[in-house]
C-alpha positions in Angstrom: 18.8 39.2 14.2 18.1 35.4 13.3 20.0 33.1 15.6 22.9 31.2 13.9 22.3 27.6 14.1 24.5 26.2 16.0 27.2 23.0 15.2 25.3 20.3 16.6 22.5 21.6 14.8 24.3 21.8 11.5 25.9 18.3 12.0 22.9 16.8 13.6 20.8 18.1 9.7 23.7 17.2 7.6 23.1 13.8 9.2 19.3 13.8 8.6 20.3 14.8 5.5 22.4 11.9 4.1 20.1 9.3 5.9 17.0 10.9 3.6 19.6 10.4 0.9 20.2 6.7 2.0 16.4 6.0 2.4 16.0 7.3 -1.4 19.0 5.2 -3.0 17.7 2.4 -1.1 14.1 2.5 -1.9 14.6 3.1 -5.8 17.2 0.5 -6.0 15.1 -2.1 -4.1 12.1 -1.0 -6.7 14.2 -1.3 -9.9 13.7 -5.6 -9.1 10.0 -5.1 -8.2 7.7 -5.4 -11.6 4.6 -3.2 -11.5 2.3 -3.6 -8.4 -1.3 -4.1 -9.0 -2.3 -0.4 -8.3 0.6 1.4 -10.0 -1.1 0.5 -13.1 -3.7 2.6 -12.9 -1.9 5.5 -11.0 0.6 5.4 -13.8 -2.7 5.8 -16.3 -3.9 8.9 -14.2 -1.0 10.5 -13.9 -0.1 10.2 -17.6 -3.6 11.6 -18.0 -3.2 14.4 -16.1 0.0 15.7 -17.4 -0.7 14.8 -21.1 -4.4 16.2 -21.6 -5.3 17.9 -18.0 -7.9 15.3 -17.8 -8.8 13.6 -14.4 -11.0 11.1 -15.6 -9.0 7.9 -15.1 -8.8 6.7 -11.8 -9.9 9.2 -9.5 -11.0 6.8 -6.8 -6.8 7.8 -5.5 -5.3 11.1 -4.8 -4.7 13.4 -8.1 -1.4 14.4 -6.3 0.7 11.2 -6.0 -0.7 10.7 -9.6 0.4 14.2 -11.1 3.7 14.2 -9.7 4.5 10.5 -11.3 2.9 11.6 -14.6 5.3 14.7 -14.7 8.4 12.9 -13.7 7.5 10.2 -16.4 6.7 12.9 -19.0 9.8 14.7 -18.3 11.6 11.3 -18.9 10.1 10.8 -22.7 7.1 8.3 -21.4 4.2 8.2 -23.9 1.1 7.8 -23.0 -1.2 5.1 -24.9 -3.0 6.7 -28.5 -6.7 7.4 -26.6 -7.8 10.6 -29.0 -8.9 7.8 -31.9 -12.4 6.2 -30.9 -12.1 3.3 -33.1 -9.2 2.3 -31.2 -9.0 -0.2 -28.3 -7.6 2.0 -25.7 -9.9 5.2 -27.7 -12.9 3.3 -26.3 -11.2 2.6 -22.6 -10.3 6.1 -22.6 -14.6 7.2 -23.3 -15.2 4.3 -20.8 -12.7 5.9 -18.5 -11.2 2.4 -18.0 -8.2 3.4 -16.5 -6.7 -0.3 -15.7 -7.0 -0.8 -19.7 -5.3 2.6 -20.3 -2.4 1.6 -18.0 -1.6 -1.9 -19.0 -1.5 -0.5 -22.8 1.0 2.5 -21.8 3.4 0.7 -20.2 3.7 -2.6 -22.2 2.2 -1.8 -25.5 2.7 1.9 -26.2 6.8 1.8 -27.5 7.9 2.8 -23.8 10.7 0.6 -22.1 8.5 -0.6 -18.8 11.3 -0.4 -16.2 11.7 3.2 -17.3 8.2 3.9 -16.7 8.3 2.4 -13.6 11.7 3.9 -12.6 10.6 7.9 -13.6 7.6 7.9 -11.8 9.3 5.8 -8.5 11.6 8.4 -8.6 9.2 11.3 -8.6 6.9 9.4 -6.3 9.5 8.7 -3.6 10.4 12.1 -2.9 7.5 12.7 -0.5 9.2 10.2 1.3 12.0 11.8 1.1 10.5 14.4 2.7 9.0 12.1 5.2 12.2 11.2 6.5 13.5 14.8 7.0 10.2 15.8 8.2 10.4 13.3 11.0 14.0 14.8 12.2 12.4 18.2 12.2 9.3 17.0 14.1 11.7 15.3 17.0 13.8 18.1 17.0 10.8 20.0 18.0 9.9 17.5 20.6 13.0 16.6 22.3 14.2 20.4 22.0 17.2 20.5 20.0 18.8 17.0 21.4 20.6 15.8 18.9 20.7 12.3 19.6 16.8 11.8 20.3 16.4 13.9 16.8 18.9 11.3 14.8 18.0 8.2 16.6 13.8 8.9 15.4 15.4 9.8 11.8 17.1 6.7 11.5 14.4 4.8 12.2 12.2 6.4 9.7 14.9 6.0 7.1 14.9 2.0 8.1 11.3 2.2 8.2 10.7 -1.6 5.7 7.4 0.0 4.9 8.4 2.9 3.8 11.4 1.3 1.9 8.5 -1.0 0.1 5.9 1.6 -0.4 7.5 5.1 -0.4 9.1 4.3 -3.6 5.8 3.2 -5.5 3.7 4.9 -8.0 0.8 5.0 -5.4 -1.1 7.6 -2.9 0.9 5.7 0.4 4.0 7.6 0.5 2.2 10.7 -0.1 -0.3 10.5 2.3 2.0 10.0 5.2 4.2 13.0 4.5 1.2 15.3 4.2 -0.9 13.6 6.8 2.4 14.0 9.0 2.9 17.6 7.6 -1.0 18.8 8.1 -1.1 17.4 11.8 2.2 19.4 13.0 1.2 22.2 11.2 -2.3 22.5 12.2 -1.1 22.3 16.1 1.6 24.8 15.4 -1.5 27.3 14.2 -3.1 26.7 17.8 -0.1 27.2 19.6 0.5 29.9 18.3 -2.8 31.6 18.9 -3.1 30.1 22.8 0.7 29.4 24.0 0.8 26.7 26.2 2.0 27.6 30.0 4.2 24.5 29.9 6.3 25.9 27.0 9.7 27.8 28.0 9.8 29.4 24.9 5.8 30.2 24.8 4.8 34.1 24.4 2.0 36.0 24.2 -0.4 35.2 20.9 1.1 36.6 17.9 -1.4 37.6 15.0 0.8 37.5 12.2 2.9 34.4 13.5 -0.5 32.7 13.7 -2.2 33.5 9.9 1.2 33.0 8.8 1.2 28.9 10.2 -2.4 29.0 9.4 -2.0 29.3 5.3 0.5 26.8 6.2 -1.9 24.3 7.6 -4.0 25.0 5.5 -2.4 24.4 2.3 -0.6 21.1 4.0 -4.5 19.9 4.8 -5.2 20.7 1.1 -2.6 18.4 0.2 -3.9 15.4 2.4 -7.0 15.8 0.9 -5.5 15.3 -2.5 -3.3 13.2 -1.9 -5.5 9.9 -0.9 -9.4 10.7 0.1 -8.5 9.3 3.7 -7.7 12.9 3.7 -11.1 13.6 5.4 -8.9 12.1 8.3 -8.1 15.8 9.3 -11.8 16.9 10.2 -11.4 15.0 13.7 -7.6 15.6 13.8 -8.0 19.3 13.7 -11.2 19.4 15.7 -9.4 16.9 19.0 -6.3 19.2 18.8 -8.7 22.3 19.3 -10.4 20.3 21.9 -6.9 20.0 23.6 -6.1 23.5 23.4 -9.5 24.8 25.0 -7.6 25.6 28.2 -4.9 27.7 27.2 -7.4 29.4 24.9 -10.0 30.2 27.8 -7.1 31.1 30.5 -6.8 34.8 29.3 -7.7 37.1 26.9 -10.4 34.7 25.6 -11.9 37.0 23.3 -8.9 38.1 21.4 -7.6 34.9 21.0 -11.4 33.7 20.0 -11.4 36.3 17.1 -7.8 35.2 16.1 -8.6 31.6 16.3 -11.7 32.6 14.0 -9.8 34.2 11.6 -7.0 31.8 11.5 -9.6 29.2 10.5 -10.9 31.2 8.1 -7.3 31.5 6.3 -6.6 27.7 6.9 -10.2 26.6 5.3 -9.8 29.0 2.3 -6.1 27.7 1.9 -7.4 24.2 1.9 -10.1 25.1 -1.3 -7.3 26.9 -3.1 -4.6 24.1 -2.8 -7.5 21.5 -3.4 -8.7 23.6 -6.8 -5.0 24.1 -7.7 -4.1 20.8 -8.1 -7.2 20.4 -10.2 -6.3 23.4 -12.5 -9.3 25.4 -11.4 -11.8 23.6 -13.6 -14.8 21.7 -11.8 -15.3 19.0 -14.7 -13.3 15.9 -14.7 -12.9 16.1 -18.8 -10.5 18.4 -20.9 -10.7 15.6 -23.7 -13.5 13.8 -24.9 -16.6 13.4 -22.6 -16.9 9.9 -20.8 -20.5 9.4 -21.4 -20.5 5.8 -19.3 -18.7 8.1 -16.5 -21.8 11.2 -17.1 -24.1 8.6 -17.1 -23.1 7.1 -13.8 -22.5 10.2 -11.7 -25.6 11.9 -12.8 -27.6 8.9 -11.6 -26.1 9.5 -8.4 -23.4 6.9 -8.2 -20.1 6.9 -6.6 -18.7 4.7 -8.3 -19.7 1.3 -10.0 -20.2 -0.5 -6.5 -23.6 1.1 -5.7 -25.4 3.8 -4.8 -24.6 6.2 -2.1 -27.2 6.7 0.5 -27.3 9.2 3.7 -25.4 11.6 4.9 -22.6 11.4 2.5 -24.9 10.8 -0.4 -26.5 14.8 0.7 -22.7 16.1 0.8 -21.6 15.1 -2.1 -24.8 16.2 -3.9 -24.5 19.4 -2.4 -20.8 19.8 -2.9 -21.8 18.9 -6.7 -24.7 21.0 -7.1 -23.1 24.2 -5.9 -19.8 23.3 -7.5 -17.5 23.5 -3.9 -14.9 21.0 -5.1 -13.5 19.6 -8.3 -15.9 16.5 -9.6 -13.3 14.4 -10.3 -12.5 14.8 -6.5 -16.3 14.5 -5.4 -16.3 11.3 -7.6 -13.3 9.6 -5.9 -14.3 10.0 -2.7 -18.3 9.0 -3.5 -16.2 5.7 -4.0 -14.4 5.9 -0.5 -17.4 6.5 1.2 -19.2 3.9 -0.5 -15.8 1.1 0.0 -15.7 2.1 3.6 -19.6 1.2 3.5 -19.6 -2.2 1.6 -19.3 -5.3 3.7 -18.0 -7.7 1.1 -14.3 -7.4 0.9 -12.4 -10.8 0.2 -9.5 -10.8 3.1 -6.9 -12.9 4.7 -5.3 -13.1 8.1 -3.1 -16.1 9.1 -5.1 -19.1 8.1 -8.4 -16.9 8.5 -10.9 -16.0 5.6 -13.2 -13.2 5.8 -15.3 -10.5 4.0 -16.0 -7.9 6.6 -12.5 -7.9 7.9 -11.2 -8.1 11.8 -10.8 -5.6 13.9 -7.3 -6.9 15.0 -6.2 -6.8 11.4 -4.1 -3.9 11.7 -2.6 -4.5 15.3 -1.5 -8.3 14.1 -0.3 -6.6 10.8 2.4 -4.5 12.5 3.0 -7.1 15.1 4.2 -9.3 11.7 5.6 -6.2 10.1 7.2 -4.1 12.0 11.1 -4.4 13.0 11.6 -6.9 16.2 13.8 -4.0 17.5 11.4 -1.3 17.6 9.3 -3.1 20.0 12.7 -2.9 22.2 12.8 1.1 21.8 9.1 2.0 22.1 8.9 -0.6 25.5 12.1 1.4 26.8 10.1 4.8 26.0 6.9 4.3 27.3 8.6 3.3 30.8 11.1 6.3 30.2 8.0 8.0 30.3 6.1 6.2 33.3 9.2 6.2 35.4 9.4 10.3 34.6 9.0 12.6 37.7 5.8 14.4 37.0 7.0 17.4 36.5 7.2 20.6 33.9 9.7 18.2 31.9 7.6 15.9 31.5 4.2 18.1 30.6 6.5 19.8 27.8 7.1 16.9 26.5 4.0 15.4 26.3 2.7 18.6 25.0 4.7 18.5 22.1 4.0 15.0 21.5 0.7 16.3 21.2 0.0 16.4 17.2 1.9 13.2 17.0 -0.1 11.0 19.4 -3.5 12.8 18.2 -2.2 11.5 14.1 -1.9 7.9 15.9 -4.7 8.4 18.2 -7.5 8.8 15.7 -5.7 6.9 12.5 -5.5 3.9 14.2 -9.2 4.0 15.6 -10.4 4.7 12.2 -8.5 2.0 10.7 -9.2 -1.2 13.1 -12.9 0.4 12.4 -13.2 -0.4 8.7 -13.3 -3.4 6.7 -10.7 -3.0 4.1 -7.9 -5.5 5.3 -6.0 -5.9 2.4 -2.8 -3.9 3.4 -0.1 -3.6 6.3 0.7 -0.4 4.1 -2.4 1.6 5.3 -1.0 2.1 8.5 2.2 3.7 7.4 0.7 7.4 8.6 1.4 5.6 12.1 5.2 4.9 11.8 7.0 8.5 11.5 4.8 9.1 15.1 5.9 6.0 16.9 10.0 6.5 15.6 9.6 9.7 17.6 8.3 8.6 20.1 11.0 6.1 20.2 13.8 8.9 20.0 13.0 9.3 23.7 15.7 6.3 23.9 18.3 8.8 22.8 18.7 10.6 26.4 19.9 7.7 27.7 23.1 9.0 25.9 23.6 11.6 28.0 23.1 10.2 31.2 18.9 10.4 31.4 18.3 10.5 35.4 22.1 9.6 36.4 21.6 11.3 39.4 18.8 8.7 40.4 19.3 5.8 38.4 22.2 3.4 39.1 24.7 3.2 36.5 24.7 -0.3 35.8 21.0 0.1 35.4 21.8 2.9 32.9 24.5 1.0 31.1 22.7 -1.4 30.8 19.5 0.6 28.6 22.3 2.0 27.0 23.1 -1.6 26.0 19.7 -2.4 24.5 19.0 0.6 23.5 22.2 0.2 21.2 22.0 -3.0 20.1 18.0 -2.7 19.2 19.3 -0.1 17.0 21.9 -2.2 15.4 19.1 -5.1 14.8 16.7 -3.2 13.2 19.1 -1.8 10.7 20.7 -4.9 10.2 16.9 -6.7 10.3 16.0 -4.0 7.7 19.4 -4.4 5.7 19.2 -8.2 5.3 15.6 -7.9 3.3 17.1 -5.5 0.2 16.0 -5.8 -2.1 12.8 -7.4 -1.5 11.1 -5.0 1.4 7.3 -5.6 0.4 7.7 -9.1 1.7 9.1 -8.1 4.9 8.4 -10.0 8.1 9.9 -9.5 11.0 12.1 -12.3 12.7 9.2 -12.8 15.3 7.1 -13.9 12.8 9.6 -16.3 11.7 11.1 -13.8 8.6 9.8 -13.7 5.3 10.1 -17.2 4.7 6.5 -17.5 6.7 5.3 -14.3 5.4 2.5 -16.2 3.1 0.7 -18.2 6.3 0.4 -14.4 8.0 -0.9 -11.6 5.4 -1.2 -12.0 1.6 -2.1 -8.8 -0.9 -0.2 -5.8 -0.5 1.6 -6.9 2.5 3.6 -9.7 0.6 2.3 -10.1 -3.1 1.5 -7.3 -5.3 2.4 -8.5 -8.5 5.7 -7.5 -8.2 7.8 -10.8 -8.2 8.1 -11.3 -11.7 11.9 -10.6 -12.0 12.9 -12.6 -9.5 10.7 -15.4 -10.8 12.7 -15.3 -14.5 15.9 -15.0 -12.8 15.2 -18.6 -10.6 13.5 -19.9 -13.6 17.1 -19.3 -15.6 19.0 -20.5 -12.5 17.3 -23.6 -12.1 17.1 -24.5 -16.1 21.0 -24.2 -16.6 21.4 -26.4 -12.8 18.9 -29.2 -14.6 20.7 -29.1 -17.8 24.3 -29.1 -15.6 23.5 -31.8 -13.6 21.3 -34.3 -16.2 22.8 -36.7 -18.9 20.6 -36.1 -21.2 18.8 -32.8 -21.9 15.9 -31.9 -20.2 12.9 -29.0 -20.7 11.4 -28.2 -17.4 7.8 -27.2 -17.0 6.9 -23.9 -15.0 3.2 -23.3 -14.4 2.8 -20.1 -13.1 -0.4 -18.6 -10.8 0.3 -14.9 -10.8 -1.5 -12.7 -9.0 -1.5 -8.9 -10.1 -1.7 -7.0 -13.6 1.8 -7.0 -15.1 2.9 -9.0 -18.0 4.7 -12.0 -17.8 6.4 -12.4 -20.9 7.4 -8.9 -20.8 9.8 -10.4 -18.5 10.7 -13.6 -20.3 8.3 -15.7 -18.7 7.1 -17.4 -21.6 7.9 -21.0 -23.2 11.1 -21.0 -25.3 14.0 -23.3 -26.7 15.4 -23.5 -22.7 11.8 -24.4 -20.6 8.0 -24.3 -20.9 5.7 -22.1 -19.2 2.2 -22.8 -18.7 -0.3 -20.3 -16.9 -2.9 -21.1 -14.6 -5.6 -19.5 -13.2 -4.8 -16.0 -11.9 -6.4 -12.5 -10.6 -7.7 -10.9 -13.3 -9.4 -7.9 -11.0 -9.4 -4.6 -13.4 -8.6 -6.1 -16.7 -11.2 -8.3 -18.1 -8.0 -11.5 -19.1 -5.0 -11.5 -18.5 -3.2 -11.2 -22.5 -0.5 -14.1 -21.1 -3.0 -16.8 -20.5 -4.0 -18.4 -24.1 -6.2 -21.6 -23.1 -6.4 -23.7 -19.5 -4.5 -26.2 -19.7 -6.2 -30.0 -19.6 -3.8 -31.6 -18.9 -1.1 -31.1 -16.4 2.4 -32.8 -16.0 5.2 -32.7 -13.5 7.3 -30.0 -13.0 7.5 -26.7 -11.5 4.2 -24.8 -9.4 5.2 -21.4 -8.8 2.2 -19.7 -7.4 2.2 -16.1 -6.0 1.8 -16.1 -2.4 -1.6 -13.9 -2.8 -3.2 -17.3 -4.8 -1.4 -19.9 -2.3 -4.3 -18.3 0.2 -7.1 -18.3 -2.0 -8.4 -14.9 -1.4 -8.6 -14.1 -5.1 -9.3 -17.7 -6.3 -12.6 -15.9 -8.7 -14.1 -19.4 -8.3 -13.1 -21.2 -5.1 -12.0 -18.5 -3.0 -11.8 -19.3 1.0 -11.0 -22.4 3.0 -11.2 -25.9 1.2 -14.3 -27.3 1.8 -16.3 -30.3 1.1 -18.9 -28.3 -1.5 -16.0 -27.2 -3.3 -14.7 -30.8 -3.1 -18.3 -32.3 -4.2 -17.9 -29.9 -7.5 -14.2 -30.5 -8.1 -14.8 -34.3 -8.1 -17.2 -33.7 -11.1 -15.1 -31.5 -12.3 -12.2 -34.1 -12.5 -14.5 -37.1 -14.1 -15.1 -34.3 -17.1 -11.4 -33.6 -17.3 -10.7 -37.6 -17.6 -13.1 -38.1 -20.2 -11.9 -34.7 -22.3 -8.8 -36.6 -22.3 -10.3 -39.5 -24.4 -10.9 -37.5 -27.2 -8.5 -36.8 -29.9 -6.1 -34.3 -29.5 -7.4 -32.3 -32.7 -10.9 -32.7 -31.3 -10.3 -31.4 -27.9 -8.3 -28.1 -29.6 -11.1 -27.6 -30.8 -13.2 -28.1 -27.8 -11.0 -25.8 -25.6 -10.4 -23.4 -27.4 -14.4 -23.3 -28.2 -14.2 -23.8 -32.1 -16.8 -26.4 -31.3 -19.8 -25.5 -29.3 -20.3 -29.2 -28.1 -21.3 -27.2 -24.4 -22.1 -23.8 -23.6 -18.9 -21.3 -23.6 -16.5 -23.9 -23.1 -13.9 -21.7 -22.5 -15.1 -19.8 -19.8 -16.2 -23.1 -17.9 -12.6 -24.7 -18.1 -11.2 -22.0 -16.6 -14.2 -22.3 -14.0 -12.2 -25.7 -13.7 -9.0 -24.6 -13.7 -9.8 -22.2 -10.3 -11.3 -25.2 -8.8 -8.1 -27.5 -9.7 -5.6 -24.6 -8.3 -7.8 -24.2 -4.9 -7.0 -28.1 -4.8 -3.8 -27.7 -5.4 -2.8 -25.0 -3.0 -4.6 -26.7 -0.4 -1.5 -29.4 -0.5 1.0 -27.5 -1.1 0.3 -24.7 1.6 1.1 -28.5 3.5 4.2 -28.4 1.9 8.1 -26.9 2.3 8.8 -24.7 -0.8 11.3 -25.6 -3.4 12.3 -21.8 -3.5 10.9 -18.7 -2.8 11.9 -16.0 -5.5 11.8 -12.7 -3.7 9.4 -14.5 -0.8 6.3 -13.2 -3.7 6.4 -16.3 -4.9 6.5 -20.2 -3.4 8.1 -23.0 -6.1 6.9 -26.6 -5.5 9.0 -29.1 -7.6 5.8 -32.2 -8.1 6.9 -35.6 -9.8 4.3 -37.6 -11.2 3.2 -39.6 -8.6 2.2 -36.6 -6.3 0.6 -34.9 -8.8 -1.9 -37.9 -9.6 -2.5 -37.8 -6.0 -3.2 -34.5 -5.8 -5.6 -34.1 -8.7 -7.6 -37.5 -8.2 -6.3 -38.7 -5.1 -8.3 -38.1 -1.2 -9.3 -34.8 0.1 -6.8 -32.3 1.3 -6.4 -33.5 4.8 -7.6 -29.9 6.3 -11.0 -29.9 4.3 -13.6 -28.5 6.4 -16.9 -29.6 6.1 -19.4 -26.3 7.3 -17.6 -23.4 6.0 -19.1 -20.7 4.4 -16.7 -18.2 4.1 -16.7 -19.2 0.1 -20.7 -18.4 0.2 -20.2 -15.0 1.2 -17.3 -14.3 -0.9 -18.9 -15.7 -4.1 -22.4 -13.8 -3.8 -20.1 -10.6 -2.7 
């Protein structure tokens, strides 16, 4: 008979329980005052995509999974998708161009749906891997630290606190589910091989059991499936899989090697054919990417051997993918996305930033400084305290249990890690959030403190002293963790001197994603009804707004009215070809409020000035300026005209003022990175309040006092 679990087990999963439960609450409520991210836009395109027409053309450069599940939570919560079946429409063509971005923007802001309920349905659907995550982890430390309670809760906790996880797992992006699967795949693939070669160190270890083993193998094998579809960093597994194998060649080869061969054969077998079926599942069975209207552009391209529109694949993954095409062995909306993962892990011209640094092929000590920044100060408390738990173990049988059921978890961080400080796309503290479940476990090892770890050794102020630290790291993080709701994107740990500093460290994903647009309006309100409370006579105030990310401004009343002006400046555009908020650049500017999004403080995405301030972009600004001047000569009429390009005086006078206008902003940030905010709206934005004397000096006055005079950086980035 099945052993009944006993009542620390049922109180220490009840527990687990209601802290998944506190991670979800937390993480939607925090994401009901985020706006939409940058990628969620074309995520929530896919997924409406896949659940409306079964078509996968739209965006499959990210997992079809994350995307499916958001489009059926948003379809189950009356979200229509943007008219695409009419060619002679705008988003008809975007959908035969398979412009994704396009189809995305138009669904959630111009299709009749309420964009906060989009965003909220396919959070909610989104987040429940993460959900998952969290129990997931209690069930993995449970495993490890063999039924102790406390290790098990104190590694759950953790992963419920985790800041990333609270900013990410809640988004309508491949993050959250690629660490619950990655997580899931890993455990599950080393369960398969313990199964089949039972480890000597293992109290509870048997002889091989066939059934026990085929049975964990279709479950590794449909978790590895899901990895694969749920971000194409899912290839990740291959040398997972193949070092835990590696690991297990002694216990394989200690006895009976030839059964357990054959057994390990045939468990493969079952694992691999798994994998295909829960790979073509989740692509309805049907190997071409269209169920609706053929996207000739998208033909065009993959016939001609593309990946994606970045170039041309080459080598060995260029002769997989062309023989995983030609033969038909996986879905070609999957063999498309991850042509383009190959080919973005190949390309050496990637625009990133890393505390005061500018860059294009990244740093290898991106990730490692990212976590330094990002992760709770606590935790580096509880993982120092583990590791010399673990150093100051007696060597014994303990200690080799332990570490051989730590095994799958320190493989995960192992070879994730090495991939990731390997490749060039620095843009996100988020891709490393595979590594934090793995590390919170590792960091239950605090727990056994509780009950008296090595009393008989250790002296017991020593102990109560751990016990202490170990307590009161505890208490920080969540209270570290606590104090950032509802703004977790931004969060910086108090080491790194707290969100308030978070823009001089890591920019993008990390800190500004597009989604501070709520927060924005509300200080924009708050500040206009202080002016108006405080002046004698009545005032307008001035906003000009730099926003990086593909939301829609006046979607969330950021647009002039009878209570303030708003002006835009130059912003990132990536994936839509303008921004619908910005009208004309402005000529002229006046004193009032700069609110720029942290991402264009750092000039990473500056399209025409990006990098460090330099004395060529300095050169070409002061040209720049004496045009401006004289513009302003001409009659007001005349210069309408002018701008808006009703008068071709010059070639495409439009699209060379806003050539100007990034010039002017890179200027501009370049003083007031110098400078201390007037406010920070949910950290993604920094608010300069500039009178009219410092704005003349800014504009026409010297140099920004850290121009450089060799620097290239905005060389590379401009011919990249």
């Amino acid at each position: 008979m099945p052993s009944v679990p006993s009542a620390a087990a049922m109180a220490s999963w009840s527990a687990a329980l209601l802290l998944a439960a506190l991670y979800y609450w937390l993480a939607l409520s925090a994401s009901v005052h985020n706006a939409a991210t940058f990628d969620e836009i074309a995520h929530i395109a896919g997924g409406m995509s896949m659940v409306t027409y079964r078509d996968f053309r739209l965006n499959p450069e990210n997992g079809a999974l994350p995307q499916m599940v958001a489009g059926v939570a948003m379809a189950a919560g009356g979200v229509r998708m943007a008219e695409v079946s009419d060619p002679s429409v705008y988003t008809g063509q975007a959908w035969l161009h398979s412009d994704g971005w396009e189809i995305g923007y138009q669904t959630l802001y111009h299709a009749g749906n309420e964009p906060s309920r989009v965003l909220l349905y396919g959070r909610a659907g989104v987040a429940l891997f993460s959900f998952g995550t969290v129990l997931l982890a209690h069930a993995a430390a449970w495993q490890v630290y063999e039924g102790d309670a406390a290790c098990a809760l104190l590694s759950t906790l953790l992963t419920a606190f985790c800041p990333t996880l609270l900013a990410h797992g809640a988004l309508v992006t491949s993050d959250g589910a690629f660490t619950f699967t990655a997580l899931l795949a890993s455990l599950s693939v080393s369960r398969m091989l313990d199964c089949i070669a039972p480890g000597a160190a293992d109290k509870q270890a048997g002889e091989a059991s066939a059934w026990r083993s085929l049975a964990w193998a279709l479950v590794a094998g449909c978790s590895v499936g899901s990895v694969i579809v749920a971000k194409h960093s899912g290839v990740i597994m291959a040398p997972i899989a193949l070092l835990l194998l590696l690991l297990k060649l002694p216990a394989l080869c200690s006895r009976k090697i030839l059964s357990r061969l054959l057994l390990l054969l045939l468990a493969v077998a079952v694992a691999v054919a798994c994998s295909f079926l829960a790979v073509w599942g989740c692509y309805g069975f049907r190997f071409s990417a269209f169920n609706h209207l053929e996207c000739r552009q998208w033909k065009s391209n993959w016939d001609a051997g593309l990946g994606s529109q970045h170039g041309k694949l080459e080598g060995i993954p260029q002769l997989l993918v062309q023989l995983a095409k030609k033969h038909k062995l996986l879905p070609e909306a999957l063999l498309y996305g991850m042509s383009y993962a190959f080919l973005r892990q190949a390309t050496n011209a990637r625009a990133c930033f890393l505390a005061g640094e500018h860059g294009t092929a990244g740093w290898r000590f991106f990730f490692p400084y990212a976590m330094l920044v990002k992760t709770p100060s606590g935790v580096f408390l509880l993982l120092s305290l583990a590791v010399c738990m673990l150093i100051l173990s007696s060597p014994g049988g303990d200690l080799r249990r332990f570490l051989r059921r730590m095994t799958p978890l320190l493989v995960l961080i192992f070879i994730y890690s090495l991939v990731a400080v390997n490749q060039n796309l620095n843009i996100g503290h988020r891709h490393m959030l595979p590594v934090y479940p793995p590390l919170y476990i590792l960091c239950g090892l605090c727990g056994k403190l509780l009950r008296g770890w090595d009393s008989a050794s250790a002296p017991r102020s020593l102990l109560l002293l751990l016990l202490l630290s170990i307590v009161a790291a505890t208490m920080a993080v969540s209270a570290e963790v606590l104090s950032s709701f509802p703004y977790f994107i931004p969060f910086f740990n108090r080491l790194a001197g707290g969100p308030q500093l978070g823009f001089g460290h890591l920019v993008d994903s990390s800190l500004d994603w597009g989604q501070g647009l709520p927060a924005l309006k509300t200080f924009m309100t708050e500040e206009t009804e202080r002016i108006r409370s405080n002046a004698t006579s009545e005032q307008r105030p001035v906003f000009y707004v730099s926003y990086f990310g593909l939301g829609n401004p006046p979607s969330h009343g950021i647009s002039s009215n009878s209570n303030f002006s708003v002006y835009h400046l130059h912003s990132s555009v990536s994936g839509v070809s303008r921004p619908r908020h910005i009208q004309e650049v402005n000529v002229l500017l006046f004193p009032g409020y700069f609110c720029i999004g942290a991402s264009m403080l750092q000039p990473v995405y500056n399209s025409h000035a990006p990098g460090n301030w330099n004395a060529h972009y300095e050169l070409v600004y002061r040209r720049q300026a004496r045009f401006l001047i004289r513009l302003l000569t001409v009659s007001e009429h005349l210069r309408t005209q002018l701008v808006t390009g009703q008068v071709q005086v010059l070639h495409d006078m439009p699209k060379m003022l806003s050539w100007i206008d990034g010039f002017r902003l890179a200027r501009l940030c370049s003083f007031f990175r110098e400078m201390k905010p007037h406010a920070q709206p949910s950290y993604a934005f920094n608010v300069y309040k500039i009178d009219a004397k410092t704005l003349t000096r800014f504009l026409f006055g010297p140099a920004p006092p850290q121009t450089v005079d060799n620097d290239m950086t905005f060389l590379r980035l401009r011919l990249a």
